[in-house]
N, C-alpha and C positions, 0 to 999 in steps of 0.2 A: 588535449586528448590524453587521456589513462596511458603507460605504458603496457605493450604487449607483454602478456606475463608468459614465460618458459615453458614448456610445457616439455614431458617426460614419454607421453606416447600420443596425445592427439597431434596430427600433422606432421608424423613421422613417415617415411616411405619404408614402409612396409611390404612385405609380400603378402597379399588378401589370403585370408586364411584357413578358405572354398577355395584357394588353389588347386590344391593337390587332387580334392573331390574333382571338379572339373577336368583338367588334365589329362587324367585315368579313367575318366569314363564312367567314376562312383556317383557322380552327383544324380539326382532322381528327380527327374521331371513330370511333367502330369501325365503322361501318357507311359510313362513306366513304370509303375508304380505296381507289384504284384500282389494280385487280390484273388482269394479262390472266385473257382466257377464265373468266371468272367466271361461275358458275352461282348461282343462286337457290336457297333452300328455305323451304318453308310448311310450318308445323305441321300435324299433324293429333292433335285433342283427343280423351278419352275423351266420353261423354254419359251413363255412369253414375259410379257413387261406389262400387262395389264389386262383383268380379267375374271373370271371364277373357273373354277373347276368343276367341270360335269361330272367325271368318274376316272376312276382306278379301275385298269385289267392288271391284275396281281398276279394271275394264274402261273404264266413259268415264272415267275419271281418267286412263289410260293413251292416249287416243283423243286427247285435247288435244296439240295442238301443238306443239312444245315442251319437252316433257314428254319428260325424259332417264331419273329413274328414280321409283320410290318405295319408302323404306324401313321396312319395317315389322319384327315380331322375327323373321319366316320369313326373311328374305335377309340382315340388318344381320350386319355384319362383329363382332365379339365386341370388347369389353374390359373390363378390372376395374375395384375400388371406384378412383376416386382416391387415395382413401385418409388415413384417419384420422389427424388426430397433426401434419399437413402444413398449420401457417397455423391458420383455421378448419376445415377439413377440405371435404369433399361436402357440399350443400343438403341431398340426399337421400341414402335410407341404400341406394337400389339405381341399377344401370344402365342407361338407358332403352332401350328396343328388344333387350332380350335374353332377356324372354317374355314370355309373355299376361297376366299379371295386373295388374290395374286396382287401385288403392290409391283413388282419388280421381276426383273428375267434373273434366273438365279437364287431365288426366294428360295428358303427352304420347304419342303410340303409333305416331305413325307421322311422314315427312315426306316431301313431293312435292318433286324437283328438277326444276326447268326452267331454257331459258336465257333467261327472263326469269323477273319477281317476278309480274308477271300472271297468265301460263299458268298459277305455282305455284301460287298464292292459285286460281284458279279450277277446277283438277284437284281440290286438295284439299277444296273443297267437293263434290266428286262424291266421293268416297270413302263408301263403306258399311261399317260393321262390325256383324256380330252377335255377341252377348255371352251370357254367360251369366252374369246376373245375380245378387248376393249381398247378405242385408241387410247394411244399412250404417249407422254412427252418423256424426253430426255433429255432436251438443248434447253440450257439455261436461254439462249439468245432469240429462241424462236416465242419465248412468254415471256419478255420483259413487263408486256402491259399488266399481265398478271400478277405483279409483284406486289407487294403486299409491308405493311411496316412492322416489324417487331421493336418493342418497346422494354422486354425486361427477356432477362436470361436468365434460364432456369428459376422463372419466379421472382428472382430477387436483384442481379444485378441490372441498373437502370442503364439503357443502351445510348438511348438518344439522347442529348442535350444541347444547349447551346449556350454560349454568355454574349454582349453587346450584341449588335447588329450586323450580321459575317454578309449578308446578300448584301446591304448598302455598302461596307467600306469595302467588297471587291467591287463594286461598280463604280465606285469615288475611286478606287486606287489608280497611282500613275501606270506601276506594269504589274501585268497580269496575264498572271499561268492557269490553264486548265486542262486537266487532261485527266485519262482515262488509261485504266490497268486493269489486265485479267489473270488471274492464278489459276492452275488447274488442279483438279482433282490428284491429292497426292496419299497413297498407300502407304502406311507403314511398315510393314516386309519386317516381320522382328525374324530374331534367327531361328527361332522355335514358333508354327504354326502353333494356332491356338488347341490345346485340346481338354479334355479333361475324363475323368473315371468317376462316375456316380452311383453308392451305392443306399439303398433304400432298404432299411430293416422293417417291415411293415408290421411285426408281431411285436416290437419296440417303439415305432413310431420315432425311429431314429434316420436321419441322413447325413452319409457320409461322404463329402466332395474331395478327390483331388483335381487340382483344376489350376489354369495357367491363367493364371490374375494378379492383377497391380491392389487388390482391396481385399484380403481373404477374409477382413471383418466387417466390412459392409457385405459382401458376395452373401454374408452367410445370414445377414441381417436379407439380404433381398429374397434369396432362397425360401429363408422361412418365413415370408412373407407371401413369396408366389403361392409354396403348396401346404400353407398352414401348419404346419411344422413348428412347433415351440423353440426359439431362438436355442435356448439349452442343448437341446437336439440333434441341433444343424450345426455341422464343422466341415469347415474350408480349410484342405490341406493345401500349399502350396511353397514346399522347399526350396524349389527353386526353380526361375520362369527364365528362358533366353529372350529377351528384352520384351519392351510393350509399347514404347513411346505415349502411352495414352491409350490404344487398341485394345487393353484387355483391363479398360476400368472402368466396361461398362459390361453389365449382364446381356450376351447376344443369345439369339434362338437356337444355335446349335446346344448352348448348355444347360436350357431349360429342357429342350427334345431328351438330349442324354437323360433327366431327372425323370420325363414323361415314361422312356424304356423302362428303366428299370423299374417305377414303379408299376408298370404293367406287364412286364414278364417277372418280375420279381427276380430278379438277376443282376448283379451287378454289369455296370455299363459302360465298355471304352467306345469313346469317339473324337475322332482328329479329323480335324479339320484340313483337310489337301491346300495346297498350297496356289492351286488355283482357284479353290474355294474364298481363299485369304481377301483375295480380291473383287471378291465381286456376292459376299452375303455378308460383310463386316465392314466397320465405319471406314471413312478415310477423312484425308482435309480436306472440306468442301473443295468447291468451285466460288469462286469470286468473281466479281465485276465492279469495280471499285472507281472512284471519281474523284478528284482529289482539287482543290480551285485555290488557289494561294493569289492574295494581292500585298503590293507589298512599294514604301517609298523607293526612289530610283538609289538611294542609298545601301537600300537592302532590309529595311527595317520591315517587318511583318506587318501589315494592316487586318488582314482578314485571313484566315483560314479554315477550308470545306471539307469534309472525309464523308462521302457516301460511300457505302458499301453493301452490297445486294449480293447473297449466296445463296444455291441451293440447296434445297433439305428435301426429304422425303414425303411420299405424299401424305401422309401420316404422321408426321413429325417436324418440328419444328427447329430445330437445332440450328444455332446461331452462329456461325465464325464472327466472334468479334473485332471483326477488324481494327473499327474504329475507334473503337476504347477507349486506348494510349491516345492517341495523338493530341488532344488538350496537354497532356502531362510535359511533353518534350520541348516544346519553343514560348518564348515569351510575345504572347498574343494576344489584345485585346477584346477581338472580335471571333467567334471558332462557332461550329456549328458540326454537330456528327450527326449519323444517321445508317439504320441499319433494315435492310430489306431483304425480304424469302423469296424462293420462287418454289413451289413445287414440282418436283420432278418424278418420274419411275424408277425409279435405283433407291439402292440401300440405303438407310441413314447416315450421313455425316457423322464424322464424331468429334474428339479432343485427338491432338496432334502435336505435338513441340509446339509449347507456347502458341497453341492456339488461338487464331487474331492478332495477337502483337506478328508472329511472323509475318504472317502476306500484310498485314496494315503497314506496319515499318516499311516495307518493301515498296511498297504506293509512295507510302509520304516522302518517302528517301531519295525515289525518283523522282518527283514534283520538286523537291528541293534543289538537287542538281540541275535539273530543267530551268526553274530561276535563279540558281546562281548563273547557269552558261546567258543566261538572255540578260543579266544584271554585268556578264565579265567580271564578277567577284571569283576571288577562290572561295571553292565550296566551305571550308573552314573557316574563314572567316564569314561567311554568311550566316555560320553555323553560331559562330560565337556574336556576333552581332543581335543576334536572338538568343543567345545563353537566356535561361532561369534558374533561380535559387528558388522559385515557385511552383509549386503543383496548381497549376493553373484552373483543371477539374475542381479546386476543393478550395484554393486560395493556402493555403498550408504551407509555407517553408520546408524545404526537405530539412530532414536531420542530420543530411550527410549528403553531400558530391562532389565527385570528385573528376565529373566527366570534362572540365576545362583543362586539367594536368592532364587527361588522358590525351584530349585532340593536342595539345604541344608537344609532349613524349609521342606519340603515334608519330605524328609529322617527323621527327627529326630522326627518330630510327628508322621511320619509313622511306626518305629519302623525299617527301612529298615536295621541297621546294625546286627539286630538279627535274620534276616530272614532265612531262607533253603536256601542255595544256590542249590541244586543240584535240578534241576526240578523233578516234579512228586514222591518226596521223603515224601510231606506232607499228612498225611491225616486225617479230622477228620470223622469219622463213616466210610460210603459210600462216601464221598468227599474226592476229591484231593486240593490242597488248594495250590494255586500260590499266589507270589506276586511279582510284576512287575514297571516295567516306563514306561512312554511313552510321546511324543512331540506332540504335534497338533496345529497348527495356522491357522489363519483365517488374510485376509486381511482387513483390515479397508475402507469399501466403503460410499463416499458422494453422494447424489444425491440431485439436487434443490429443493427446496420444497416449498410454500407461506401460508401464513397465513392470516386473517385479523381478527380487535379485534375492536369492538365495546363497548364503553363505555357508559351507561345509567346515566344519570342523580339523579336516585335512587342510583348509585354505583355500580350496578348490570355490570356483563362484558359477554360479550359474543365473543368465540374465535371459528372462524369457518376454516375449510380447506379442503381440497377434499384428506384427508388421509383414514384410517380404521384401525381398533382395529380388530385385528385377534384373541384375546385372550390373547394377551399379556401387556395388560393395559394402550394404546393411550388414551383412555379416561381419566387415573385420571394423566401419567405422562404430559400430556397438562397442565391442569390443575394446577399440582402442578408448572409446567413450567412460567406459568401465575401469578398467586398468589406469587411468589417469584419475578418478576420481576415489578411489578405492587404493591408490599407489601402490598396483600390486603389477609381478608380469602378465602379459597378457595371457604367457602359456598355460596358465591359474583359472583361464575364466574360458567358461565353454556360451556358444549364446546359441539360444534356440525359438527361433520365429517362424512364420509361414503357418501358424495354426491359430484359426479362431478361436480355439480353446481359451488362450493366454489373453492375459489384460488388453483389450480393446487398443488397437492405435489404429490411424488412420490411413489413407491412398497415398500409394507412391505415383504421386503425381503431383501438377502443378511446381515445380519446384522444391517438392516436400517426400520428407521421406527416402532421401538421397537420391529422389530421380531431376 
């Protein structure tokens, strides 16, 4: 191995250098962002889960004050899917406000512009809609028959697979574990509801987004794709976002509706999204029901290994929790077999989540493991290392690097693990039970293209621009220090400037990528 070369400002601890913006209350988020002649909009929610829409009484919603328009699918101006393929692609797999049907309790259906947020918010409490109602499911558990196989993700990644024969060696095997795990639906909650300001120059054929997103150069690629708007055109402002986890790298209907306002009052368009809204018209981490079957010699050695995994998604949509993915990758096993199932349900689409499927999958496998170490009397570590690979067992491929064998011996011995309770549920101190445990988790290493460009002043001054964003996770200063080390200047020399589709195309802060 190369030695580690010194470095002068990368991996320096630093003070981030959006500090101070942040602190004092300078930093500008989407929803502050001052635009003339600004109008307002307030959602307006479905109250069933499944159904159409007969009609709108607007009448006192329309009698408020204020109160510029409201659009519902009878008057909203039309556009298409964003469109698939583009970044993460749409939240949802349809256009909001372009007809009557209801997917979900909480849909959005309509929105009140006014030129205040007040008038909004209090019009669209006067809003009536009568429906015509349809049964509806919501329990993953009550439609398992209805489950159904998905085979690839987003097109491209292949879900299912298997190598040897995983049914025959867990039926040959000596001991054998099967069991079954459920995750639940889990909310992102970032510290900043989503929101954004849409403004639409119709006499330029120009739109202009500030908007709280993880991708403000795909955003603006999907934009000008929904309302035909030449990529040129369409710019994604986005300075700076209070986190996203994943939540805000996908194009949802509230910020399509904002695009539909304005171009129909011809106004620019703030709209935030409440914070109970958060929850219940925007993705989250599916729901799971996962299956996990491990056979394995009385030694401990791995014969077979099974990961079913069944989530639900929208009735319209497809979206996968990968659960199962990983789990080829992690033990040395001859026989494995994964598998991935949908249920349709009435609620929102699922989305992307902190490592999406490796979380809740790891979590299944991890437990089936301990489960046959405690039924084998192995310590979990050594179970673990017993099945050690230097193999990517998905691909047959050698890693290029691992280092997770020193980790479970360092982990052990700073962790005290040889002194531990072995018998579960035997420790306690007060009112607590007091485990301790191991557990595997990986995450794949993703690349995605990115541009920059750097500007050099005459004074010495640098300036590095790129069409990224700082989600919260510190784009701003590690650029920066990225610059100043290669460029061997101080940092206080280089100013960096991202969050606008303008600037050389980079890609989603997400996946691991992008400093998220």
């Amino acid at each position: 191995m190369s030695e580690i070369k010194k470095t002068t400002s990368v991996g320096k601890p630093i003070s981030r250098i959006d500090g101070f913006l942040k602190v004092t209350g300078r930093a500008t988020y989407a929803a502050e962002w001052q635009v003339p002649d600004l109008a307002h909009a307030v959602l307006i929610q479905s109250s069933i889960a499944a159904g159409e829409i007969e009609s709108f009484d607007l009448r006192e919603a329309l009698g408020v004050s204020g109160v510029i328009d409201i659009l519902t699918f009878e008057n909203s101006p039309k556009a298409s899917m964003p469109g698939a393929g583009i970044g993460t692609g749409p939240g949802e797999s349809f256009v909001p406000l372009q007809s009557n049907e209801v997917f979900y309790n909480g849909q959005f259906i309509g929105a009140v512009v006014a030129k205040t947020f007040e008038a909004a918010r209090h019009a669209a409490s006067l809003v009536r809609v009568r429906y015509q109602e349809k049964p509806s499911k919501t329990s993953i558990d009550d439609r398992l028959s209805e489950s159904f196989e998905k085979t690839r993700m987003m097109g491209v990644l292949k879900l299912n697979k298997h190598r040897g024969n995983a049914e025959k060696a867990f039926a040959d095997a000596p001991v054998k574990i099967e069991q079954k795990y459920s995750t639940a639906m889990v909310h992102h909650a970032p510290m900043e509801p989503s929101a954004i300001i849409a403004a639409w120059n119709e006499k330029q054929d120009e739109l202009r987004v500030y908007d709280s997103t993880q991708a403000v150069a795909d955003f603006a690629k999907m934009y000008s794709k929904a309302f035909k708007i030449s990529l040129d055109r369409t710019q994604v402002i986005a300075k700076f976002i209070g986190g996203g986890f994943g939540g805000k790298g996908s194009v949802w209907p509230h910020q399509l509706i904002a695009i539909l306002a304005a171009q129909k009052t011809k106004r620019p368009i703030k709209l935030s999204v409440t914070r109970e809204q958060m929850f219940t018209a925007i993705g989250y981490r599916a729901t799971t029901r996962q299956t996990v079957k491990l056979g394995a010699e009385r030694d401990g050695t791995l014969l077979s290994l099974e990961h079913h995994s069944l989530n639900a998604t929208a009735v319209n949509n497809d979206y996968v929790e990968s659960s199962a993915v990983s789990t080829p990758t992690l033990y040395k096993v001859k026989n494995w077999k994964v598998r991935h199932d949908l249920i349709k349900v009435n609620l929102q689409a699922p989305t992307f989540m902190r490592a999406p499927g490796e979380a809740t999958g790891s979590f299944a496998l991890e437990s089936a493991m301990d489960e046959l170490a405690h039924e084998l009397k192995l310590d979990p570590i050594q179970l673990a290392l017993k099945n050690y690979t230097d193999v990517d067992n998905a691909n047959g491929r050698p890693y290029t690097s691992k280092s997770l064998r020193a980790c479970y011996e360092r982990g052990a011995k700073e962790f005290g693990w040889a002194d531990r309770t072995h018998t579960p549920g035997t420790r306690r101190e007060g009112d607590w039970l007091i485990g301790m445990g191991v557990a595997l988790a990986h995450y794949p290493t993703r690349l995605f293209p990115a541009k920059a460009e750097v500007e050099v002043f005459e004074d010495g001054r640098v300036e590095v621009r790129s069409a990224t964003q700082d989600i919260g996770t510190g784009t701003y200063t590690i650029m920066a220090q990225v610059a100043a080390e290669v460029l061997q200047i101080p940092l206080e020399q280089i100013t960096i400037k991202i969050g606008d589709s303008a600037f050389p195309r980079s890609s989603v802060s997400g996946g691991s990528s992008g400093a998220a």
